[in-house]
N, C-alpha and C positions, 0 to 999 in steps of 0.2 A: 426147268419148269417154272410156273407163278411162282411158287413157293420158295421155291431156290434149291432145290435137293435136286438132287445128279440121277438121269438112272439111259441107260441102252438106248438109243432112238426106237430099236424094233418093240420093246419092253413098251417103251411110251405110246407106240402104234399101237399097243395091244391095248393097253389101259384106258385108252380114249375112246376107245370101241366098245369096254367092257364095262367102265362106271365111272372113270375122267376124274377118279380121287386118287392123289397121292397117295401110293402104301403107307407113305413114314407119318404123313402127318394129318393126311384125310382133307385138306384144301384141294378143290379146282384143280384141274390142270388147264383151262379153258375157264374163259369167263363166262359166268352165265348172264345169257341176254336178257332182257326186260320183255322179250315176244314169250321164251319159256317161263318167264318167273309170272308172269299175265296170265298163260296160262292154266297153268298150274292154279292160281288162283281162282280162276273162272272153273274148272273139276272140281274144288273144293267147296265151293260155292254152292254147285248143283248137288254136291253127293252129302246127305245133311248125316250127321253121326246118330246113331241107336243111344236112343236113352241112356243106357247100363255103361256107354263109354264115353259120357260129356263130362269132362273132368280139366282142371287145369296140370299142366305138365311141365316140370323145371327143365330146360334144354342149355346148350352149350353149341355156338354158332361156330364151326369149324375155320369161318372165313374170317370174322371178326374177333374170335374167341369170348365172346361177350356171352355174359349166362342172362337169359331170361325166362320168365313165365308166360307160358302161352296155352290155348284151349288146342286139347290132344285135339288129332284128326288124322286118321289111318295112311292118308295118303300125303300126309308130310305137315312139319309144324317149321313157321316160318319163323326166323328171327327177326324182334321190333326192333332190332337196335340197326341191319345193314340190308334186312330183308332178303336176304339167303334162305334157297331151302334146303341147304347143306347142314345139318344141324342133328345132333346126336342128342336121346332124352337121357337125363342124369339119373342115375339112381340116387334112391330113397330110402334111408332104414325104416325100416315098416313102421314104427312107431310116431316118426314126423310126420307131420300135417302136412300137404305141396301146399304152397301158395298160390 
């Protein structure tokens, strides 16, 4: 795989089909194109967030492993540092402020 982890070719079949993230480390298994990350973009775009959930959100880019802050959005928050929408939100202890 990208990542460099070993697994089944039928395994792999199965994974590409099902959500194309490595189990062990959650990278790609497949590069994503600039046509999806476009438009992924352009849904975001049109679909604007409910008041109650415009908020900024600390995330962790799986591809770059790079932590940035970005404004939450339901339907995926992009990394500024490699522009992945591969990206997990960090948790928070309730008492920090996100930046």
């Amino acid at each position: 795989m990208r990542c460099g982890h070993t697994i089944h070719s039928k395994c792999f079949k199965s994974l590409v089909k099902f959500n194309g993230i490595c189990p062990i480390c959650k990278k790609s298994l497949i590069e994503q194109s600039s046509e999806i990350t476009e438009e992924i973009d352009k849904m975001i775009s049109e679909q604007k967030m409910p008041q109650e959930y415009i908020r900024e959100v600390n995330i962790l880019c799986n591809e770059c492993l790079q932590k940035s802050t970005v404004m939450f959005h339901f339907l995926g928050n992009k990394c500024n540092k490699c522009n992945s929408y591969n990206t997990s939100i960090l948790k928070s202890n309730p008492e920090e402020k996100q930046n």
